[in-house]
C-alpha positions as CSV (number, residue, x, y, z in Angstrom):
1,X,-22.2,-177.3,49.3
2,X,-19.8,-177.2,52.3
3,X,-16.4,-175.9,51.5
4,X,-14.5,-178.6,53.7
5,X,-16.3,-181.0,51.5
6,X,-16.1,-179.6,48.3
7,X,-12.0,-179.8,49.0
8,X,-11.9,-183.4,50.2
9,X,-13.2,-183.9,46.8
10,X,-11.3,-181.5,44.6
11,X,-8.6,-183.9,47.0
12,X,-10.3,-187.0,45.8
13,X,-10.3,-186.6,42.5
14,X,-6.8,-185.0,41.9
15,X,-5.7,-188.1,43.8
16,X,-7.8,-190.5,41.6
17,X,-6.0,-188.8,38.6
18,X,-2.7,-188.0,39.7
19,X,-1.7,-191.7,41.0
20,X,-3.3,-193.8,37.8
21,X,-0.8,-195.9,36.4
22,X,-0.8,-193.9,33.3
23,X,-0.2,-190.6,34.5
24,X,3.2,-192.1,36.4
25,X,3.9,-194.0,33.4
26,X,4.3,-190.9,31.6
27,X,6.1,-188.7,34.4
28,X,9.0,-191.5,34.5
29,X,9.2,-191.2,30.6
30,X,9.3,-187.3,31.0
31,X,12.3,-187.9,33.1
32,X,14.0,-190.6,31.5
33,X,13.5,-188.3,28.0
34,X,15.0,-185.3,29.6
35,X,18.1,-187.1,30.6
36,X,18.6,-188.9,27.4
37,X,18.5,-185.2,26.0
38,X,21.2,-184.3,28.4
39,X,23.4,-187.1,27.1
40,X,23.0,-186.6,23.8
41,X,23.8,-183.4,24.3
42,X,27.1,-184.1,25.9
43,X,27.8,-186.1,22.6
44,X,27.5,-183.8,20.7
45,X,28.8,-180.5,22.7
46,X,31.5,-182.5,24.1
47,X,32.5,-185.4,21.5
48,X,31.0,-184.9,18.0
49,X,30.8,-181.0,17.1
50,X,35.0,-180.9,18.6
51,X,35.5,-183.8,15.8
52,X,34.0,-181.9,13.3
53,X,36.0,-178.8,14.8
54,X,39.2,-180.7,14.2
55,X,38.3,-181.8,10.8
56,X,37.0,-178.7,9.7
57,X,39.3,-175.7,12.0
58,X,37.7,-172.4,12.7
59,X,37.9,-170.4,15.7
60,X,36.3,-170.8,19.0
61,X,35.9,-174.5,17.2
62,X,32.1,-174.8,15.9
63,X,30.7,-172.2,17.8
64,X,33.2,-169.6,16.2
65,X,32.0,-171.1,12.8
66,X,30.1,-167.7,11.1
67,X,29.3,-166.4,7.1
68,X,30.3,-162.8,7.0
69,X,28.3,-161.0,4.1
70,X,29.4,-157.4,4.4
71,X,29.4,-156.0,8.1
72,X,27.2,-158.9,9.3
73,X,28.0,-161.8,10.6
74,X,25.6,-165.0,11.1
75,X,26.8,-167.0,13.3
76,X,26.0,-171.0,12.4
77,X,28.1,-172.8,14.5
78,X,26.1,-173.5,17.5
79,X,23.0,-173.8,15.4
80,X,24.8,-176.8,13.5
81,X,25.2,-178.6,16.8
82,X,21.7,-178.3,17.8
83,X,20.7,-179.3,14.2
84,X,22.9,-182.7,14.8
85,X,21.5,-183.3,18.3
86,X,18.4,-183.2,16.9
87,X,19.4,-185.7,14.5
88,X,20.4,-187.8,16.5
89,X,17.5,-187.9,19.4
90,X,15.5,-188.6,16.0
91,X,17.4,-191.4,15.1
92,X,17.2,-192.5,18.8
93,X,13.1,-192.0,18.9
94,X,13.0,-193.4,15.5
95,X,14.7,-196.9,16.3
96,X,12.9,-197.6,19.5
97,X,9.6,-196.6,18.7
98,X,9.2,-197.7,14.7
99,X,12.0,-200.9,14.7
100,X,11.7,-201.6,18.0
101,X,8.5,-201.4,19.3
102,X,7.4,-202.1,15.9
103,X,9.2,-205.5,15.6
104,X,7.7,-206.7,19.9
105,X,4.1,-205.7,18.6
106,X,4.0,-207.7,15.1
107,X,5.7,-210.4,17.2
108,X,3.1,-210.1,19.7
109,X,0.5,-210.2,17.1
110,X,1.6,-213.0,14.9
111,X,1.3,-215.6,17.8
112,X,-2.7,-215.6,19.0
113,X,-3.7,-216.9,22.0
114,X,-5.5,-220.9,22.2
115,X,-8.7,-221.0,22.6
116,X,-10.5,-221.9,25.6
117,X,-12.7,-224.1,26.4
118,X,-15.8,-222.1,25.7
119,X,-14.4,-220.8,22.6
120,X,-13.4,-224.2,21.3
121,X,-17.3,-225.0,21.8
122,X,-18.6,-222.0,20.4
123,X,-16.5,-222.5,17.2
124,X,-17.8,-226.3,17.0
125,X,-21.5,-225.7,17.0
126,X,-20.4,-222.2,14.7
127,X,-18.8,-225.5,12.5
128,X,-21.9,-227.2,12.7
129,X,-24.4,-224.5,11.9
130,X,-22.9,-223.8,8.8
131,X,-22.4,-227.3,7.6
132,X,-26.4,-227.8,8.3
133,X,-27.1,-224.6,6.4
134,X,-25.0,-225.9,3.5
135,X,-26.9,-229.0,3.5
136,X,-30.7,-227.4,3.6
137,X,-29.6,-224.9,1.1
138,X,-28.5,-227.7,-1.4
139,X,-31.2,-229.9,-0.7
């Protein structure tokens, strides 16, 4: 096979794939979730771990927050406000996809569509096939 061809293909096809509405769909989510992720973790570098820093004083604030056993130290401060932004994109990915979504889709599915014209039909003469079937069987 001719190699200018074979790359107007490979072309083809990433083009096919790459530019499917799915595919974008996705790559705008990626973005939107990474700066969600940013944000929450602004809250919590910036607004919730300094709270807690306040209310429980140490130094450095949170990220000075260590257990000393002997000569070593572990250091949990930092670890703590990862734990809590984790929470809280949880939380976040919890309420939109399980309430949220949740609550649009059984909306979606408790109202069917009418019928058409063809399907009205279809269910008449279904209606009236059974009812002849009832009355041979009984007769």
């Amino acid at each position: 096979m001719d190699p200018t061809l074979k790359a107007r293909n490979l072309a083809e096809e990433f083009r096919n794939f790459a530019f499917k509405g799915n595919v974008i769909d996705l790559a705008v989510g990626v973005v939107i979730g990474a700066a969600f992720g940013k944000i929450v973790s602004s809250l919590v570098d910036n607004i919730v771990m300094p709270i807690l820093g306040i209310i429980l004083p140490g130094d450095q604030g949170y990220e000075g927050w260590a257990i000393r056993v002997g000569s070593a130290t572990v250091p949990f401060g930092k670890f703590l406000g990862d734990v809590v932004n984790f929470v809280i994109v949880s939380l976040a990915l919890f309420l939109f996809t399980v309430k949220f979504l949740g609550f649009v889709l059984k909306t979606k599915q408790q109202a069917p569509l009418p019928l058409t014209r063809d399907q009205e039909l279809l269910t008449e003469i279904r209606d009236l096939l059974k009812k002849d079937q009832a009355g041979a069987a009984s007769n």
